[in-house]
C-alpha positions as CSV (number, residue, x, y, z in Angstrom):
1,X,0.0,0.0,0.0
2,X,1.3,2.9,-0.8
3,X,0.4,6.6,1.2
4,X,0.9,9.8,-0.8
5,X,-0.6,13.7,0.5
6,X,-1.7,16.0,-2.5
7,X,-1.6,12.5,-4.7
8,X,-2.2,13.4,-8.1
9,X,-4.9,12.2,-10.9
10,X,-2.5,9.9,-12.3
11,X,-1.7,8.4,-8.8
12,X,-5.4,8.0,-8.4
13,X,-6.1,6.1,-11.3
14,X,-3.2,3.5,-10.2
15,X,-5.2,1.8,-7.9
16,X,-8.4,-0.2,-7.5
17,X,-8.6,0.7,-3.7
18,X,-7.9,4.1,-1.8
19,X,-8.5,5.3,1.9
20,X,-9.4,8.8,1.5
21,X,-9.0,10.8,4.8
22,X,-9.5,14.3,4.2
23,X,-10.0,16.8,7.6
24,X,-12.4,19.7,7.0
25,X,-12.0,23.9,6.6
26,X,-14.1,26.5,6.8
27,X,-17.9,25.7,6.4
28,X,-17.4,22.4,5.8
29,X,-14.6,22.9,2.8
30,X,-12.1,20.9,0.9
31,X,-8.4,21.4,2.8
32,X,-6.2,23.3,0.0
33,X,-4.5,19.8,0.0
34,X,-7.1,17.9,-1.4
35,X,-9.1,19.9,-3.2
36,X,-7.4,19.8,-6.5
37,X,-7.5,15.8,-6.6
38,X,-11.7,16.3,-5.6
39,X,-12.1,18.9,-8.2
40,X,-10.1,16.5,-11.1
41,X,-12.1,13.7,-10.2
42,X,-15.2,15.6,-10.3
43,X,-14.9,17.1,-13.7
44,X,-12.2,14.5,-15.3
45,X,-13.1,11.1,-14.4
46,X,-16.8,10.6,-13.7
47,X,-17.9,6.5,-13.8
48,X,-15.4,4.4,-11.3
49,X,-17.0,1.5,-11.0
50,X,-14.4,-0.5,-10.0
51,X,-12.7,2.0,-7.4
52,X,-13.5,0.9,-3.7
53,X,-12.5,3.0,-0.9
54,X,-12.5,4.0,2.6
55,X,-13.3,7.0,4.1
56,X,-12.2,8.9,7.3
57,X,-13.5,12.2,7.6
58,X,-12.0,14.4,10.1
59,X,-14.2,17.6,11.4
60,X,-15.8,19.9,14.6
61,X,-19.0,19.2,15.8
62,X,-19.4,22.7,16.3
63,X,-19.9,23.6,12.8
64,X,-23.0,23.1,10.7
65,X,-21.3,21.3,8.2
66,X,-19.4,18.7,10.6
67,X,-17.4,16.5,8.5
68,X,-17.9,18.7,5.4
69,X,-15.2,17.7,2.9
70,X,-15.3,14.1,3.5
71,X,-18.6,14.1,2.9
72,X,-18.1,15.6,-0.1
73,X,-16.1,12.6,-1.4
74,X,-18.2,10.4,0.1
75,X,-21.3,11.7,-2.7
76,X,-18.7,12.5,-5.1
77,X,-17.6,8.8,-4.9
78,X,-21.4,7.5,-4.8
79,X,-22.4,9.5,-8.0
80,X,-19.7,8.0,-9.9
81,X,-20.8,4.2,-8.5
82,X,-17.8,3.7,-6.8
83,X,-18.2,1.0,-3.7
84,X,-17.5,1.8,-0.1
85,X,-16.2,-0.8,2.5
86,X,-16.9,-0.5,5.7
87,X,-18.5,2.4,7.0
88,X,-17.5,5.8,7.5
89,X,-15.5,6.6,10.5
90,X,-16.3,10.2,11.3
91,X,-13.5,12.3,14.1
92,X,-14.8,14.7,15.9
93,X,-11.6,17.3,17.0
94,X,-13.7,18.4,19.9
95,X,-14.3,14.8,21.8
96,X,-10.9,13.1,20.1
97,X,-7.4,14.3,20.9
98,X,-5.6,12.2,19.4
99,X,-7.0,11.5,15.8
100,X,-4.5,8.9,14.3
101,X,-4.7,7.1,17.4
102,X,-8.7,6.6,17.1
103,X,-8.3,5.4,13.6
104,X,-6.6,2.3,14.6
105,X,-9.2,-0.4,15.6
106,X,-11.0,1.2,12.4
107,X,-8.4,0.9,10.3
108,X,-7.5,-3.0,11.2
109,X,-11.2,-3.8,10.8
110,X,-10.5,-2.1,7.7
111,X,-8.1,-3.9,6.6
112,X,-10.1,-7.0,7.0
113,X,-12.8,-6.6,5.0
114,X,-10.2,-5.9,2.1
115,X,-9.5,-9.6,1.7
């Protein structure tokens, strides 16, 4: 597995699996880091229905639009058919401390359900 930031259209297309993780901005907006991949998938790629992925979406729960970006590739991903495994894990920065931490019992289960 390989674990790129600011990865590239051409890096995306590599793969048949991807763990997005995206934290959120603003009103619920794209990072400055990820935004450019979200914006090339949306207007470049369209139909991925072989992609499946993973989402961790990183946000406050004291902002209307908790969770914002990653929820933004979450229906990005779902309009163009891609398949999600697993669920969603959602990080609140007001109740969690320690993000990367959290992630790891989801990330093993993850992992599981990959095979």
């Amino acid at each position: 597995a390989n674990i790129y930031e600011e990865g590239t259209l051409a890096d995306w297309q590599k793969y048949s699996t991807v763990l997005v993780i995206s934290s959120t901005t603003g009103q619920g907006d794209l990072p400055d880091t990820i935004a450019p991949l979200f914006y090339e998938l949306r207007d470049n790629v369209g139909y991925q229905p072989n992609l499946h992925y993973g989402l961790i979406a990183l946000g406050d729960s004291s902002y209307d639009n908790f969770c914002g970006a990653g929820m933004q590739f979450e229906a990005l991903l779902q309009e163009h058919q891609a398949k999600r495994i697993g669920e969603i894990l959602k990080i609140d920065s007001m109740d969690i401390a320690e993000p990367e931490v959290f992630a790891i019992n989801w990330l093993e289960t993850w992992a599981t359900l990959l095979n």
